[in-house]
C-alpha positions as CSV (number, residue, x, y, z in Angstrom):
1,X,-6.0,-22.4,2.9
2,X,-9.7,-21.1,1.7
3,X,-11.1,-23.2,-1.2
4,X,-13.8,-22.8,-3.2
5,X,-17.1,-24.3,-2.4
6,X,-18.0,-26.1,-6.1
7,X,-21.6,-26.6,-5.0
8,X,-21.7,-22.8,-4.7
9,X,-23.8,-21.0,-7.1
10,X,-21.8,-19.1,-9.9
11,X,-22.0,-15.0,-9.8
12,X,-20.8,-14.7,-12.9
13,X,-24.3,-14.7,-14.1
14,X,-24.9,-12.7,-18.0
15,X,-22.9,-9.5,-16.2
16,X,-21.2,-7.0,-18.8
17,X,-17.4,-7.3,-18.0
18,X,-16.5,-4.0,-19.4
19,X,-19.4,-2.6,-16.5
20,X,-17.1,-4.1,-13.0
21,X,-16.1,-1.8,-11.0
22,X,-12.4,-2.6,-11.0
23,X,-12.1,-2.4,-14.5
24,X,-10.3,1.0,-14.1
25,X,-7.6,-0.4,-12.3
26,X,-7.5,-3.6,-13.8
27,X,-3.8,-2.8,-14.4
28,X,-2.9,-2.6,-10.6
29,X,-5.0,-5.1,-9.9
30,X,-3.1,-7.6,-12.2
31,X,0.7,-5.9,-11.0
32,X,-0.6,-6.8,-7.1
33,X,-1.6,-10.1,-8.0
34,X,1.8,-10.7,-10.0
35,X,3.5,-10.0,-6.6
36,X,1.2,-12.0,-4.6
37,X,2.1,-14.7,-7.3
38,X,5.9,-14.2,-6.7
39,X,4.7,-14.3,-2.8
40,X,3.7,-18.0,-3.5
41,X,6.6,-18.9,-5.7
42,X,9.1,-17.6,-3.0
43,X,7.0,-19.7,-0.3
44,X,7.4,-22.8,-2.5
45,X,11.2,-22.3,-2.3
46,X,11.5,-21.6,1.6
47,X,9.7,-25.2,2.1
48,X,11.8,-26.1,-0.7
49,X,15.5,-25.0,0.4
50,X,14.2,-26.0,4.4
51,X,14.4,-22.5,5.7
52,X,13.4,-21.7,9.5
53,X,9.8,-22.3,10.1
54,X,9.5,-19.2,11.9
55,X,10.4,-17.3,8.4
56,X,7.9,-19.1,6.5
57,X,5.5,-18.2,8.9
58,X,6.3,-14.6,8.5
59,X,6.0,-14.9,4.6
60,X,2.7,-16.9,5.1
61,X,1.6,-13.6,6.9
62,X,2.3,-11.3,4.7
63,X,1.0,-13.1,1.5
64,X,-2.3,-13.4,3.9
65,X,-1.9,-9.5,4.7
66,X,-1.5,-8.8,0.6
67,X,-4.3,-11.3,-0.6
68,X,-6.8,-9.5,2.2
69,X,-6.0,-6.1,0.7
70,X,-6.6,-7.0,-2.6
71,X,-9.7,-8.7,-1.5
72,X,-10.9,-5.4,0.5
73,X,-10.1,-3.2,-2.5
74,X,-12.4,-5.0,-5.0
75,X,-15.3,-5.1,-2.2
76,X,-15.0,-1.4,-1.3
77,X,-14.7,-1.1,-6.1
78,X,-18.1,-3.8,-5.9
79,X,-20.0,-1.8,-3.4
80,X,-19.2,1.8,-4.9
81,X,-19.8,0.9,-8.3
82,X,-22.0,-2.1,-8.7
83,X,-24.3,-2.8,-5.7
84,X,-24.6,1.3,-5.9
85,X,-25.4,1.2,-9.9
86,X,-28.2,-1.4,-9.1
87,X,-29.4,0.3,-5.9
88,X,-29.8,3.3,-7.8
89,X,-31.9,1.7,-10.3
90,X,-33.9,-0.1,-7.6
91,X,-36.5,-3.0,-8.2
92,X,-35.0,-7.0,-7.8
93,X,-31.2,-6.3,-8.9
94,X,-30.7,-3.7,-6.8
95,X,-31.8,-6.1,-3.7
96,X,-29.6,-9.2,-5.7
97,X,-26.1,-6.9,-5.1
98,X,-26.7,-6.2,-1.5
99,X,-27.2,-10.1,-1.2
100,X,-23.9,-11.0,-2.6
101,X,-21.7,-8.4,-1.0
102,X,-23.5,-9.7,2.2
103,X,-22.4,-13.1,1.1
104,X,-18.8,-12.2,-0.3
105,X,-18.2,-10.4,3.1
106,X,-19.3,-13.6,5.2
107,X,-16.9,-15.7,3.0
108,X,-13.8,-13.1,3.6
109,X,-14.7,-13.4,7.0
110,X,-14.9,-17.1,7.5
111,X,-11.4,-17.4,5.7
């Protein structure tokens, strides 16, 4: 399991929510992320009720295969809307989004 480094510094910065690029499917965002939820819960219970490892290991694989894809979707949502937004308008922002999608790609690698 990937945790969060605390030392890390925050992106959340003073960015305008209603700007993100996912906001447009926020909804199917959220109805993945319930599933992936359910994922987890059903995990808890196969560790729970003792089931074969070899199931669990199959689970594990496809709540890894379902987290990555919602992780790739808001990267390729980030870079098309806004590292391309501030590239567009140029100058020290611009440069600031191409430095954390670098960064959020060499985390998603590393995990």
């Amino acid at each position: 399991m990937t945790t969060v480094d605390p030392t890390a510094a925050s992106t959340e910065h003073a960015h305008d929510h209603a700007g993100h690029g996912y906001m447009s499917d926020k909804d199917r965002y959220l109805a993945r992320l319930k599933r992936i939820e359910g994922q987890a819960r059903g995990l808890h219970r196969m560790v729970d009720e003792e089931k074969y490892c070899i199931d669990i290991l199959t689970q594990i694989s496809a709540l890894k295969s379902a987290l990555d894809g919602v992780a790739m979707a808001l990267l390729d949502d980030h870079l098309g809307h806004c590292v391309l937004d501030a590239a567009r308008a140029g100058g020290d922002e611009g440069e600031e989004k191409l430095k954390e999608a670098s960064a959020a790609i060499a985390r998603l690698v590393r995990s």
